[in-house]
LUMSE-190577 format. One record per residue (C-alpha): x, y, z. Coordinates in steps of 0.05 Angstrom, whole numbers, padded with zeros to 5 digits, always signed. Layout:
REM LUMSE-190577
XYZ/...
//
This chain:
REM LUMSE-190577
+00318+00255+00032/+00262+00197+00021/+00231+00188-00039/+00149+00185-00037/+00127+00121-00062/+00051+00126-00094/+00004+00058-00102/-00007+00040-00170/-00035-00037-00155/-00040-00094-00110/-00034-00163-00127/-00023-00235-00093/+00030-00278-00118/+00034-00337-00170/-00001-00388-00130/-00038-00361-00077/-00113-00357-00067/-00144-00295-00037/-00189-00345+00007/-00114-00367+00037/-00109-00285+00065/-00135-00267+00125/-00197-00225+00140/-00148-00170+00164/-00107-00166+00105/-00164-00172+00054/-00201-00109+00090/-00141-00074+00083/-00138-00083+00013/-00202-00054+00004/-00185+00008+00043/-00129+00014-00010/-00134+00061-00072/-00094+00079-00131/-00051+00143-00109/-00045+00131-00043/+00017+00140-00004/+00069+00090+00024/+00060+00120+00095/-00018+00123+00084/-00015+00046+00081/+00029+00032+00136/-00017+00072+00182/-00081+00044+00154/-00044-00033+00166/-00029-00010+00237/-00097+00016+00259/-00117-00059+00243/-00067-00085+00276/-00016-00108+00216/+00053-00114+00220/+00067-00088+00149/+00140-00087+00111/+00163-00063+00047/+00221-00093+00002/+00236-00074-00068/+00243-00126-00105/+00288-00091-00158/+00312-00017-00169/+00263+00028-00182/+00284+00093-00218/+00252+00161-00204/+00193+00170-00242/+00180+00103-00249/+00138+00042-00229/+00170-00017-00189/+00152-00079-00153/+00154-00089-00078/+00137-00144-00033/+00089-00134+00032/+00103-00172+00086/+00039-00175+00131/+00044-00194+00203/-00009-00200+00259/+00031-00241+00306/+00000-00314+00289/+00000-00307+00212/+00048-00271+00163/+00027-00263+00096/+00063-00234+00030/+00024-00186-00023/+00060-00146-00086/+00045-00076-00098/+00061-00042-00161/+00087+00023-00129/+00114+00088-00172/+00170+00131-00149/+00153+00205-00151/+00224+00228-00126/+00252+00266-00063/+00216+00303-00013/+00232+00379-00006/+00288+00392+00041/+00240+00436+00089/+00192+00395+00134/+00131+00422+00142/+00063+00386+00158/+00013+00368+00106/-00053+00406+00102/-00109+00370+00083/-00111+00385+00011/-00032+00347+00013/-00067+00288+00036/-00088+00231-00017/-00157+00220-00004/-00200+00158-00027/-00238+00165-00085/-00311+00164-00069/-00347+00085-00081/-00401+00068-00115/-00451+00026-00065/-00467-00019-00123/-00380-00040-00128/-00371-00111-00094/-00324-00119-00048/-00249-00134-00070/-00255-00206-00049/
//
């Protein structure tokens, strides 16, 4: 069984500038929210056209909060973020498709919020 992974944060390494990231990447981290889903941010990096890949960067027990690397790839730059990412522990055995209330949905945005970058 998978485990569900849940967003807790997104940060750029020691070093690197968020003017460095392409336009791409830094759009997809402002389509990004606490809460949401592993899966909900590979499909949101592939409707813009990102390659994106996750590696743990240590063991993360259930129930808690571990680091991963992002590998971003759009096939002329690749690009690595960390995201602070908790384990929530196994899906049920059963599949069955999510409903819309399953779904993590954005929190609404203030107009007056900046942009991330």
């Amino acid at each position: 069984m998978a485990d569900i992974y849940l967003l807790a944060g997104l940060t750029l390494p020691p070093g690197v500038a968020h003017e460095s990231l392409p336009g791409t990447v830094t759009r997809f981290m402002a389509d990004c929210w606490p809460g949401m889903s592993r899966t909900q941010m590979m499909a949101r990096a592939k409707r813009r056209g990102l390659r994106l890949s996750f590696r743990a960067t240590a063991p993360c027990p259930s129930g808690g909060t571990g680091v991963f690397e992002l590998r971003f790839n759009d096939r002329a730059v690749e690009c690595l973020l960390l995201a602070r990412l908790q384990r929530v522990g196994a899906r049920s055995g059963k599949r069955r498709p999510a409903s819309r209330t399953d779904v993590s949905r954005p929190p609404p945005r203030d107009p007056r919020q900046t942009r991330l970058f």
